[in-house]
GUTORDO-187824 format. One line per 8 residues: number of its first residue (from 1); their letters; for each residue z, x, y of C-alpha. Coordinates in Angstrom, 2 decimals, always signed. Layout:
NUM	A	Z/X/Y | ...
END
This chain:
1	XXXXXXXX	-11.33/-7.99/-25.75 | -13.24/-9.08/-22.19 | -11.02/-10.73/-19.59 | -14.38/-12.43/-19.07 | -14.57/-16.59/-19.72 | -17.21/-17.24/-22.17 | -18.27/-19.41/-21.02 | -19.08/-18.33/-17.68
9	XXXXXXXX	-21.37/-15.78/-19.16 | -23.54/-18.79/-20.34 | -24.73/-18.68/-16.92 | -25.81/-15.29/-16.38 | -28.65/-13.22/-16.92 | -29.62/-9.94/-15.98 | -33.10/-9.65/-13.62 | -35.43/-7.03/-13.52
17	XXXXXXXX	-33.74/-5.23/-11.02 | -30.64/-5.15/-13.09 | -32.28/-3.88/-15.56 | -33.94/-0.93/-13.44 | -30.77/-0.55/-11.30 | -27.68/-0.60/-14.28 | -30.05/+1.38/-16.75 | -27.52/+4.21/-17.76
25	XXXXXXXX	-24.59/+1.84/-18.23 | -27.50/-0.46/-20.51 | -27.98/+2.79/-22.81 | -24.13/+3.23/-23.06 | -22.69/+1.21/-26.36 | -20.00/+0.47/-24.91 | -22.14/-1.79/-21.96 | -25.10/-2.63/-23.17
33	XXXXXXXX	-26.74/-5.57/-21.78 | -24.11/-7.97/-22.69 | -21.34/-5.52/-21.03 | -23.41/-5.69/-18.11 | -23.53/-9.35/-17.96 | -19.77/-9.48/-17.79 | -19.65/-7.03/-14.68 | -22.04/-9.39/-12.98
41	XXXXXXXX	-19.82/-12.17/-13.83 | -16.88/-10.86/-13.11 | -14.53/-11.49/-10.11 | -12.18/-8.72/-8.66 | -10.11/-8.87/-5.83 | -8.82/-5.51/-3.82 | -6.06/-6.15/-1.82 | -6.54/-3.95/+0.81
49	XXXXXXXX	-9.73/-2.29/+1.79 | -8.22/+1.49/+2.82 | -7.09/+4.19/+0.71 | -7.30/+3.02/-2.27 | -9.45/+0.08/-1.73 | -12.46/+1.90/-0.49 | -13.20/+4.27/-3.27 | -12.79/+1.47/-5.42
57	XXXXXXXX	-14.87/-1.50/-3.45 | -17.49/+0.92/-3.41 | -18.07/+2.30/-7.48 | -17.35/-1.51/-8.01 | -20.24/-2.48/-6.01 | -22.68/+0.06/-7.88 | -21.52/-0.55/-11.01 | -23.06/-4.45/-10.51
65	XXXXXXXX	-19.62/-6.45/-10.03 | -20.88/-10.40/-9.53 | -17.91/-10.90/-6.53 | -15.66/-8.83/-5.22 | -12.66/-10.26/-2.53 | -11.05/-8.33/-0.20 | -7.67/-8.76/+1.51 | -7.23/-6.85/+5.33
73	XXXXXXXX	-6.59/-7.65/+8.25 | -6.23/-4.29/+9.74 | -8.91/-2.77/+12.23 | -10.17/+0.67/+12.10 | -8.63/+3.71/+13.52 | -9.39/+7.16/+13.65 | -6.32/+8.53/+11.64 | -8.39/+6.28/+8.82
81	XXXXXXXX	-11.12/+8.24/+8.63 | -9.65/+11.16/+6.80 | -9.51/+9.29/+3.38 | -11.19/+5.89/+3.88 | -14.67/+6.30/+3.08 | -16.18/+2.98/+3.80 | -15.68/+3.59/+7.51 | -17.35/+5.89/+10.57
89	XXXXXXXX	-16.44/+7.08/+13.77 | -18.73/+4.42/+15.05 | -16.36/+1.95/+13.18 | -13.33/+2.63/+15.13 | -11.73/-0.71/+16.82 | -13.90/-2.88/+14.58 | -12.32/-5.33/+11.86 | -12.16/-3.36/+8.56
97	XXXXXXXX	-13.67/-6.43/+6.64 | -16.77/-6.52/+8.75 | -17.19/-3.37/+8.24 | -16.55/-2.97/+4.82 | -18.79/-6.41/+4.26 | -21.94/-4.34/+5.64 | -21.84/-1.39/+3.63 | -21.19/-2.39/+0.61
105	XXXXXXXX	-24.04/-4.66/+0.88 | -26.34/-1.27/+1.33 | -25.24/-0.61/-1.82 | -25.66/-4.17/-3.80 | -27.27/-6.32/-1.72 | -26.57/-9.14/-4.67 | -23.14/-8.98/-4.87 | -21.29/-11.96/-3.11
113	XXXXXXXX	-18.52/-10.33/-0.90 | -15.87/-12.53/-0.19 | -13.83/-11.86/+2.83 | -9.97/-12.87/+3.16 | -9.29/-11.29/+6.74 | -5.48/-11.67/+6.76 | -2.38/-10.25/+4.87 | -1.37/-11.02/+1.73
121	XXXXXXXX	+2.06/-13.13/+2.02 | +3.82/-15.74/+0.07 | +1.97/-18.23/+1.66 | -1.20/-17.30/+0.63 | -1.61/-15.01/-2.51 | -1.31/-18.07/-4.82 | -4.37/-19.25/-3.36 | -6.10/-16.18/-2.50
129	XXXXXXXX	-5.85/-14.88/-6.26 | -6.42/-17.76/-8.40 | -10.43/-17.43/-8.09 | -10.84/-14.06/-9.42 | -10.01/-12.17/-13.14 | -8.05/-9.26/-12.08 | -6.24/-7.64/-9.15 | -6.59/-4.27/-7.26
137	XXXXXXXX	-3.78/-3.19/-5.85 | -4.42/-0.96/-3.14 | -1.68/-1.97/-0.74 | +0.69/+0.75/+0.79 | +3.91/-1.49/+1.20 | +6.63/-2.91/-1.25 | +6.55/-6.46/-0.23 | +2.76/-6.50/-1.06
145	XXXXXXXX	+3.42/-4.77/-4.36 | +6.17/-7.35/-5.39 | +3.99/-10.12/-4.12 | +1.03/-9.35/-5.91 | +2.84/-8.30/-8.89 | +4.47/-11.58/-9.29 | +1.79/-13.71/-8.68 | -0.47/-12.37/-11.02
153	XXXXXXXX	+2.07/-12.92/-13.83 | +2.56/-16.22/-12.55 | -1.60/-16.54/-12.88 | -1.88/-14.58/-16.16 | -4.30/-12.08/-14.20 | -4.43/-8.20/-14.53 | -2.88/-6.40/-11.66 | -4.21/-2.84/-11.40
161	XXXXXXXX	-1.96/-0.81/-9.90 | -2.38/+2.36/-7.73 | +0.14/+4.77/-5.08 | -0.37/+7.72/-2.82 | +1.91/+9.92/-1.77 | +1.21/+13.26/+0.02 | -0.22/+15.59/-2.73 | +0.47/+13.10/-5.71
169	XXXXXXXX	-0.50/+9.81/-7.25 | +0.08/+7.29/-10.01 | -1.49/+3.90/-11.71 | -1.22/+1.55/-14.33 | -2.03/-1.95/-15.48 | +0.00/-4.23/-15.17 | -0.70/-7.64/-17.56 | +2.81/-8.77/-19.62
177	XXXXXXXX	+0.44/-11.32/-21.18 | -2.31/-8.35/-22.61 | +0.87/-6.40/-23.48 | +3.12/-4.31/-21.68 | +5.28/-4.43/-18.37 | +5.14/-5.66/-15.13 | +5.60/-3.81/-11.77 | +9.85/-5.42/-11.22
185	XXXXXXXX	+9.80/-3.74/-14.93 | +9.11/-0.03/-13.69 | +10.73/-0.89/-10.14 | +13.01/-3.76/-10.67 | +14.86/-3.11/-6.79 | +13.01/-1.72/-4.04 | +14.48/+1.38/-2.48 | +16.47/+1.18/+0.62
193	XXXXXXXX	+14.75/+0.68/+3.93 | +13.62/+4.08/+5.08 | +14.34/+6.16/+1.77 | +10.43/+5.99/+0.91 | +8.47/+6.84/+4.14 | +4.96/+5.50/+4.35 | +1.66/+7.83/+4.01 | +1.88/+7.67/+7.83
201	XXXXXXXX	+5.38/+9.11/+8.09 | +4.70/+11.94/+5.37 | +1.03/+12.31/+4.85 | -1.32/+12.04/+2.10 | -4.14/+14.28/+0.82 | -7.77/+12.84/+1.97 | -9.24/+12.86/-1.44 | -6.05/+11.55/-2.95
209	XXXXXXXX	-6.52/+7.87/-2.79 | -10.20/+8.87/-4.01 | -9.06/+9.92/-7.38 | -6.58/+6.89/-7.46 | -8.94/+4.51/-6.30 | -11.18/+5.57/-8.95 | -8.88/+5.11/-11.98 | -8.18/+1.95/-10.75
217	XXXXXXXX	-12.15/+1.21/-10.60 | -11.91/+2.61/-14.26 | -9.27/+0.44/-15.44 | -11.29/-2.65/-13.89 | -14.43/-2.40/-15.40 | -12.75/-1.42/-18.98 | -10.63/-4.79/-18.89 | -14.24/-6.19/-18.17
225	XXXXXXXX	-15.66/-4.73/-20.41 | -13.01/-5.31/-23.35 | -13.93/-1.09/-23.88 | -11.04/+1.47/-24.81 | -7.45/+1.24/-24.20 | -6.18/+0.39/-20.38 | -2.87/+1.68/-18.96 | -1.18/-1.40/-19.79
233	XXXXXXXX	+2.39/-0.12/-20.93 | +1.35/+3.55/-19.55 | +1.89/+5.59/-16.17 | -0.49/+7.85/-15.43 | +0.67/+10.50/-12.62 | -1.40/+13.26/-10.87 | -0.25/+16.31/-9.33 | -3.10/+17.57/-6.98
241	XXXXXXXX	-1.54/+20.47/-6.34 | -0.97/+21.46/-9.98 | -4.21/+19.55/-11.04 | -2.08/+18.08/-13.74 | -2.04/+14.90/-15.23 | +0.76/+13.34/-16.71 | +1.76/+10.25/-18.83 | +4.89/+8.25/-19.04
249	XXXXXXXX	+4.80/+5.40/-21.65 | +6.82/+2.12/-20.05 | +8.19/-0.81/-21.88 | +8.51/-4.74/-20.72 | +11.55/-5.20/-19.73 | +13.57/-8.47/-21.41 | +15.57/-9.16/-18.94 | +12.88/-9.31/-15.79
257	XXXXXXXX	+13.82/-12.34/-13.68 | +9.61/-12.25/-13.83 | +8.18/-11.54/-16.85 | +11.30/-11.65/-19.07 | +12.33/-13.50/-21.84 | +14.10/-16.05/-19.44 | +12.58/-15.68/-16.04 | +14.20/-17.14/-13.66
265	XXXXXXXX	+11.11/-16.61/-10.34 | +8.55/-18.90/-10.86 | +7.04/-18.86/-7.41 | +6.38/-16.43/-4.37 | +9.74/-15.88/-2.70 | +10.31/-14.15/+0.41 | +9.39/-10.28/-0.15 | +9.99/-9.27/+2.92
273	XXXXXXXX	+13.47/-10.44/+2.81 | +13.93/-9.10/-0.83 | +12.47/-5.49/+0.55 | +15.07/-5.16/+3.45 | +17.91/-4.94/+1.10 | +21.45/-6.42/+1.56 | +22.58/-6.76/+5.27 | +23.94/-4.20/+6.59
281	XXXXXXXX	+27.64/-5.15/+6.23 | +26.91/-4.49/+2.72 | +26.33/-1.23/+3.05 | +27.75/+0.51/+5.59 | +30.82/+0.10/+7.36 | +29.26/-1.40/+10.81 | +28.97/-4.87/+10.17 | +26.86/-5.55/+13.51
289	XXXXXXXX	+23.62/-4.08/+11.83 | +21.38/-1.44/+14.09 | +20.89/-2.03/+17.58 | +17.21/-1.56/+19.02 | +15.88/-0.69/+21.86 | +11.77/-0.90/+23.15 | +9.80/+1.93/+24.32 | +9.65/+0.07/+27.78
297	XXXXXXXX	+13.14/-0.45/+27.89 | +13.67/+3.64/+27.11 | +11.13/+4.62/+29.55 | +12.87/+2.50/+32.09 | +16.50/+4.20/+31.55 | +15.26/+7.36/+31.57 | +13.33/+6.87/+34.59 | +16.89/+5.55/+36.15
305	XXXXXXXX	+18.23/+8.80/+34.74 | +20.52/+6.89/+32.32 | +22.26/+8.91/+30.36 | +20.34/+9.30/+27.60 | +20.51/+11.35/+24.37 | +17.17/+11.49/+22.90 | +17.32/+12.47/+18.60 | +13.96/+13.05/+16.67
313	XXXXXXXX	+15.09/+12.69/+12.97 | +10.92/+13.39/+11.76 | +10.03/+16.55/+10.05 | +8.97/+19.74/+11.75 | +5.57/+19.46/+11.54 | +5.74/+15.88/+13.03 | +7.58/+17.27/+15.84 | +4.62/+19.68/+16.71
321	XXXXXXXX	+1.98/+17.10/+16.23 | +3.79/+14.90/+19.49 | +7.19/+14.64/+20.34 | +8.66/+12.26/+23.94 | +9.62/+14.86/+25.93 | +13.00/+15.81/+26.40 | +14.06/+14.60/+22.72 | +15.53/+17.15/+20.11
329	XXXXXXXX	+14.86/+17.50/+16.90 | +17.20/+16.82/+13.67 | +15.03/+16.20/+10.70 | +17.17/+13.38/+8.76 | +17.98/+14.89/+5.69 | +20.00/+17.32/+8.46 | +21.55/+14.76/+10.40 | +25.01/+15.00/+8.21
337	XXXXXXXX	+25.29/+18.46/+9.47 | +24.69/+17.62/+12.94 | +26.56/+14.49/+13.64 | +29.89/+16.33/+15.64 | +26.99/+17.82/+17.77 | +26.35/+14.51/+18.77 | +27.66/+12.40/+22.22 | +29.79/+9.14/+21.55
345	XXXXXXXX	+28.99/+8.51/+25.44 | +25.95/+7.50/+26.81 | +23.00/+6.07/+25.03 | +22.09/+7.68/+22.07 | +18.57/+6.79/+20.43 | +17.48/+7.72/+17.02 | +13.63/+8.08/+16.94 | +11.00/+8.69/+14.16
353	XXXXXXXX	+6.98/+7.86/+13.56 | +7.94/+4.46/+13.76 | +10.95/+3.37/+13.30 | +11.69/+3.23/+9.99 | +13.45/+6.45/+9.08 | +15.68/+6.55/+12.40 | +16.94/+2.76/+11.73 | +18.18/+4.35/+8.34
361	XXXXXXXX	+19.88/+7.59/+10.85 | +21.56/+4.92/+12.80 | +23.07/+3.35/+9.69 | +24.50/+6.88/+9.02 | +25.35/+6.98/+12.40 | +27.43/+3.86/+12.57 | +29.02/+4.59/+9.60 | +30.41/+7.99/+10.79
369	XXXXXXXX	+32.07/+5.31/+13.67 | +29.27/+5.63/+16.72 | +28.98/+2.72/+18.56 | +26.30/+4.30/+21.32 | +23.47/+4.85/+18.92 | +20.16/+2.91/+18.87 | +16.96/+2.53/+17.05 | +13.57/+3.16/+18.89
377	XXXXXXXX	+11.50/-0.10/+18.03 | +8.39/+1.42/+17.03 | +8.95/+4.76/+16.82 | +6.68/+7.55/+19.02 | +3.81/+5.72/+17.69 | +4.50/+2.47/+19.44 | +5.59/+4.85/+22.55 | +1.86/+6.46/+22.55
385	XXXXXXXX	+0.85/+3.17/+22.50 | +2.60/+1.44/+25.36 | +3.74/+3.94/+27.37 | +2.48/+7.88/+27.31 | -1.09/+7.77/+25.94 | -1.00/+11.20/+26.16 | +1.13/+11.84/+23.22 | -1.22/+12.11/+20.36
393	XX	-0.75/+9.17/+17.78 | -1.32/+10.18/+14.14
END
């Protein structure tokens, strides 16, 4: 059956040009003119208009969708490029809506693009969601995946689901009230701070989020279309490497504090909070949490010739991409091995991409009783940034 209202397909009719431009979805059976109808009066939102989001603004677009919403408030850079298609070199520095705004009108010039240049937070996604029929998730952080999951249960919507991850991907649908789970049903805690890294701490193929992106197109216009059987209660996972696909059947799960059979979160609540885990006290030994320091403040010690012990926990490859000079490398899942090496004297500060991973190195850290170690805010990103422009960001 069609997510679509009725009767809000009272109201539309397909034109001439529909008719020329949609003509081998109008000789499908499964579209036909009516099925076409309800993709020009359907609503979709894409949170997030990179990875993920721009292989699947852009089939959207040609396959006649009536409005589609994005959510970003990012700008685009040139790391970008590699995987999200909607942008040029000639893009870089501009506002990713703007840009996405202009070509997808090149492709449907009669499609009303709605623009929602901000982040998604507790604050807003109520609002932000309630006009449209179903969700695309193409957001790259757990706070916006918890957020968007719950507030589409909340509003009875479809939440289409995608992740990257270097070589290997996964979606599904999630829609408790078309049958199945929920995102806090697959993933009902989020994983510590720095035990996932981000595509820009590990990487992602280019045409990964392609193939992603375009399931979660699929998935879309299906639950549009009310045509063949959606990923609601199924995982599907691809290996690019292997070129294998496979599929993991998931069940609702009765006791979600969402979607359960006695829920007990009926509103946004603070996911940035619920993504940070307990405080530190809780688990580690140093009850003081992780110390910081800025990439000004570092560049001002060392040029006092503090003494300074400089720890890279990234991966090899990272290291040879850009590394602060004078730092030494121990990869994180090393640093156990390494930690008598290490001065209790001095200043010693963890560093990563950006700061993620070596908060998590100074947790281990403090719990094997140093008091001298610090997090770089930021990471050797926010150092190319502020300080050394010469160290290539990526």
């Amino acid at each position: 059956m069609s997510i679509i209202d009725p009767e809000r397909l009272k109201e539309i009719a397909l034109t001439r040009e529909d008719l020329a431009r949609y003509s081998r979805h109008l000789i499908l059976p499964e579209v036909n003119a009516d099925g076409q109808r309800r993709i020009k009066a359907a609503r979709v939102l894409c949170i997030g208009a990179g990875g993920l989001g721009s292989p699947a603004a852009l089939y959207l677009a040609a396959a006649g969708i009536g409005t589609l919403g994005l959510v970003d408030a990012d700008r685009v850079d040139a790391s970008n490029l590699q995987r999200q298609i909607l942008y040029g070199t000639d893009d870089i520095g501009k506002p990713k809506l703007e840009t996405a705004q202009s070509r997808l009108r090149e492709i449907n010039p009669n499609m009303e693009i709605v623009r929602h240049d901000a982040r998604l937070t507790s604050a807003n996604a109520t609002e932000i969601i309630a006009p449209y029929d179903l969700v695309i998730d193409g957001s790259d952080n757990f706070p916006t995946r918890y957020l968007s999951n719950d507030v589409c249960v909340f509003a009875r919507k479809p939440n289409i689901y995608g992740s990257v991850f270097r070589f290997e991907g996964q979606a599904s649908v999630f829609a408790p009230h078309l049958g199945g789970p929920c995102y806090r049903c697959l993933f009902p805690e989020p994983p510590p701070p720095g035990a996932a890294p981000s595509c820009a701490e590990a990487g992602v193929l280019g045409v990964l989020p392609g193939i992603i992106g375009l399931i979660q197109a699929t998935e879309a216009l299906k639950l549009i279309l009310g045509a063949g059987e959606t990923l609601a209660g199924r995982l599907l996972h691809f290996d690019a490497l292997k070129m294998k696909f496979r599929e993991f059947q998931l069940r609702r799960d009765s006791t979600c504090p969402v979607c359960g059979d006695a829920p007990t979160i009926f509103e946004p609540i603070d996911y940035e909070q619920f993504c940070a885990g307990p405080p530190a006290a809780d688990w580690f030994a140093a009850p003081e949490g992780v110390p910081t320091i800025s990439v000004r403040e570092l560049k001002t010690k060392m040029d006092n010739k503090e003494a300074l012990t400089l720890i890279d926990v990234r991966e090899p490859y990272e290291y040879e991409i850009a590394r602060i000079h004078g730092s030494r490398l121990i990869p994180l899942g090393e640093l156990d091995t390494h930690v008598n090496e290490l001065p209790r004297t001095g200043t010693l500060v963890m560093q990563c991409h950006s700061g993620g991973r070596s908060e998590h190195a100074v947790r281990i850290l403090q719990e094997a009783g140093f008091e001298n170690a610090m997090n770089l805010e930021g990471g050797i990103d926010a150092w190319s940034v502020e300080v050394d422009p010469a160290v290539p960001r990526y």
